[in-house]
VEXDREN-2710 file (C-alpha; in Angstrom, 1 decimal):
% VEXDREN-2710
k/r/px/py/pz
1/UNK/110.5/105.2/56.3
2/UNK/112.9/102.5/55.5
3/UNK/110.9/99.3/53.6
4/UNK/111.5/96.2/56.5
5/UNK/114.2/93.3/55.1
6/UNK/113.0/90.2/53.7
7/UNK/111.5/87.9/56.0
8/UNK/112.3/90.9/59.0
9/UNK/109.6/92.6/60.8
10/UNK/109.7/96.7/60.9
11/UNK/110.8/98.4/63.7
12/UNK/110.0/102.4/63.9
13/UNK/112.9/104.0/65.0
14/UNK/110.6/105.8/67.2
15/UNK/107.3/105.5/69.7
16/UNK/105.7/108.4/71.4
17/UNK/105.4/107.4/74.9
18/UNK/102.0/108.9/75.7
19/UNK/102.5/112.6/77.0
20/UNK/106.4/112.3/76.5
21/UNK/109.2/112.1/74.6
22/UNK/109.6/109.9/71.5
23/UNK/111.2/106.4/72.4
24/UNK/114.6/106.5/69.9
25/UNK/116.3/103.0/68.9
26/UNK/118.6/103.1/71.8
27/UNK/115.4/103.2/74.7
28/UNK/113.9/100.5/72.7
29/UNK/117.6/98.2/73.3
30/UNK/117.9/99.7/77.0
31/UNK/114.1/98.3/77.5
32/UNK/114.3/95.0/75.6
33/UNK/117.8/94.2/77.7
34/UNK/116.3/94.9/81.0
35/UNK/113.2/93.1/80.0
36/UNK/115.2/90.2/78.9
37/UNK/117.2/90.2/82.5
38/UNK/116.4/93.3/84.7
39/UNK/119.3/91.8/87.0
40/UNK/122.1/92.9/84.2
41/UNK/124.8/95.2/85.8
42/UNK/125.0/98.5/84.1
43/UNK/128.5/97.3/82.4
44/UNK/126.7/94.6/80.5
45/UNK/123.8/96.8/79.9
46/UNK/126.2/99.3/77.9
47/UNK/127.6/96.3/76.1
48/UNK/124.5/94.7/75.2
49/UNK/123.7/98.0/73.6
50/UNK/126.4/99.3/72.3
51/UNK/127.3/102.5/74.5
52/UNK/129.0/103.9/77.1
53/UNK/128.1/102.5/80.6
54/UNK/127.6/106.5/81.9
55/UNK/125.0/106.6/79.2
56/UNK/123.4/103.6/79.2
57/UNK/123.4/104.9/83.5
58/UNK/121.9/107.7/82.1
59/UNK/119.0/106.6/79.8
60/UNK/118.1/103.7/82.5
61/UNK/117.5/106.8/84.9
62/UNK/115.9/108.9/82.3
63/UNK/113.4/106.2/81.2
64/UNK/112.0/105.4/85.2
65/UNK/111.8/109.3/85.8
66/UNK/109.7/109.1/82.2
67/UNK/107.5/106.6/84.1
68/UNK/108.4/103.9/81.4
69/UNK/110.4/101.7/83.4
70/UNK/108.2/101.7/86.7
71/UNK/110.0/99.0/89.0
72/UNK/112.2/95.7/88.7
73/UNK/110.4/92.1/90.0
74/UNK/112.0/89.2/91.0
75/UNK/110.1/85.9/89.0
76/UNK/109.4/83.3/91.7
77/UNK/109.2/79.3/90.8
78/UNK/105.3/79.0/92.4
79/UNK/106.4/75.2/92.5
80/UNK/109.3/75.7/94.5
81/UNK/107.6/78.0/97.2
82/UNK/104.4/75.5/97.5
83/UNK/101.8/77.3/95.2
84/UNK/102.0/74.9/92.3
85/UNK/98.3/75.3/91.1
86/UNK/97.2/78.5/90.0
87/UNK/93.8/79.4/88.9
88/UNK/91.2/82.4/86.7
89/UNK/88.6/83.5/88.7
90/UNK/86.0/85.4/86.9
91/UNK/83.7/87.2/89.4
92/UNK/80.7/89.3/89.1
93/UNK/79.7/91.3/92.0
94/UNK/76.2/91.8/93.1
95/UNK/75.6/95.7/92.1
96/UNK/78.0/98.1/90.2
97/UNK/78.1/101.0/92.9
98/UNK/81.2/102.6/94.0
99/UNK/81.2/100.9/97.6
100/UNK/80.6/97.3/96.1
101/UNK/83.7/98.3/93.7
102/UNK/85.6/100.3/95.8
103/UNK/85.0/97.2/98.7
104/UNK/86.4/94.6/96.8
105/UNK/88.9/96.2/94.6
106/UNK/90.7/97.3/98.2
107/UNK/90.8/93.5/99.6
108/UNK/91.6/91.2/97.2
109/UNK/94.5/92.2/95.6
110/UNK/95.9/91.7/99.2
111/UNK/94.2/88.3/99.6
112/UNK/97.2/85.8/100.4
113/UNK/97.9/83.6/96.5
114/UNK/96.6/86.6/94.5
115/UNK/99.2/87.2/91.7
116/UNK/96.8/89.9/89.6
117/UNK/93.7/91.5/90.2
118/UNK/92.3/92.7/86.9
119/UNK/89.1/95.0/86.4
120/UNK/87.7/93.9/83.3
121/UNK/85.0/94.7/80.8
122/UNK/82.5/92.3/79.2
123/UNK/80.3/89.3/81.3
124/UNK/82.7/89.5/84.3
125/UNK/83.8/92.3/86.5
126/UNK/87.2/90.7/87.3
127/UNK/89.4/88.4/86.9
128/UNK/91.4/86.8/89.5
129/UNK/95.0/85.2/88.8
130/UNK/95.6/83.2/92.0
131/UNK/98.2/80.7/92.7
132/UNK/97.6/77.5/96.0
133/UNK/99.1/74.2/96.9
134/UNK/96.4/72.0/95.9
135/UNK/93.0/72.0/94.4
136/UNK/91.3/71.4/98.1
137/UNK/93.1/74.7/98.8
138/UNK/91.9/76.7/95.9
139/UNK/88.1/75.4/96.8
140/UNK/88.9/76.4/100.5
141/UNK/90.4/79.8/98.8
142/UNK/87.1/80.5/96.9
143/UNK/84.4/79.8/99.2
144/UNK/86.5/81.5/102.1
145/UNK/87.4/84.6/100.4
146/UNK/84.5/84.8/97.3
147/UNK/81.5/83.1/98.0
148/UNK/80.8/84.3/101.0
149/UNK/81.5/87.8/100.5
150/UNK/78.3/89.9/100.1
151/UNK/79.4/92.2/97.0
152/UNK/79.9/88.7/94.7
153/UNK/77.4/87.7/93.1
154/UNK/78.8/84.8/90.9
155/UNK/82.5/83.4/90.5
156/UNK/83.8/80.8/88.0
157/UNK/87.0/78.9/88.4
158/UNK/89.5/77.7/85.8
159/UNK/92.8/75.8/86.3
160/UNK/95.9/77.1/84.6
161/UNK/98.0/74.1/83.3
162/UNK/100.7/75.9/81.8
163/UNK/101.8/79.6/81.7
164/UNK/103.7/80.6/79.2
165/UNK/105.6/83.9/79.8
166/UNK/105.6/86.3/76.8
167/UNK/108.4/88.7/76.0
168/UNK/106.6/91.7/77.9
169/UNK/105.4/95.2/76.5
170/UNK/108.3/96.5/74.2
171/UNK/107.9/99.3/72.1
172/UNK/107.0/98.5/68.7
END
């Protein structure tokens, strides 16, 4: 193990994707491109890297059979398609038995301005990551889809002012 550059961070020149192969410098490159622009062309991908474009064809293929790439997204402006104010939801539900859970977890990530559902740990059961058009909206949006529904027992709201993307999970 090499000791990291002045001022540099170190990088193992491998990860062990849990229950697979170890993730080798060229993966790490491949994943931090496509995280960077998933929309590169294969060419650019292979130049960006440093390889061939058959094999940079081939370890693209090889990582989303792995189950490490698992789908491309398209990033949408919420401004620009009228959903400008997003908003947390913590929620507790009522009782923690398998219909209440089950109930819940199979309607709202479906719920028209839901971004993320996430089952959480702690005080709350889950948080919500919503995006609306206005604040009258979002309170129309809780009390029509939260407050009245029988499993929740309590929801709080906070409004997101700024969300600031992060560069996404790359391997160490």
């Amino acid at each position: 193990m090499s000791t990291p550059s002045m001022g540099q961070p170190h990088i193992p020149t491998t990860h062990r994707h849990v229950g697979g192969e170890p993730l080798d410098d060229v993966d790490r490159r491949i994943l931090a491109a496509l995280v960077e622009d998933a929309r590169v062309t294969n060419k650019q991908l292979a130049e960006m890297v440093g390889i061939a474009p058959s094999t940079a064809l081939m370890r693209t293929r090889a990582l989303s059979e792995r189950g490490i790439i698992t789908g491309f997204e398209a990033k949408v402006d919420l401004a620009a398609v009228g959903r400008s104010v997003q908003a947390l939801i913590s929620v507790r539900l009522r009782a923690h038995d398998r219909d209440q859970i089950d109930s819940f977890t199979a309607r709202v990530p479906h719920l028209p301005g839901v971004l993320a559902t996430f089952h959480t740990s702690g005080a709350v059961d889950y948080m919500l990551h919503i995006a609306v058009g206005s604040t009258e909206e979002l309170r129309d949006w809780v009390l029509d889809n939260l407050t009245t529904d029988p499993v929740v027992g309590h929801t709080e709201t906070t409004l997101v002012f700024e969300q600031i993307p992060g560069r996404g999970p790359l391997p160490e």
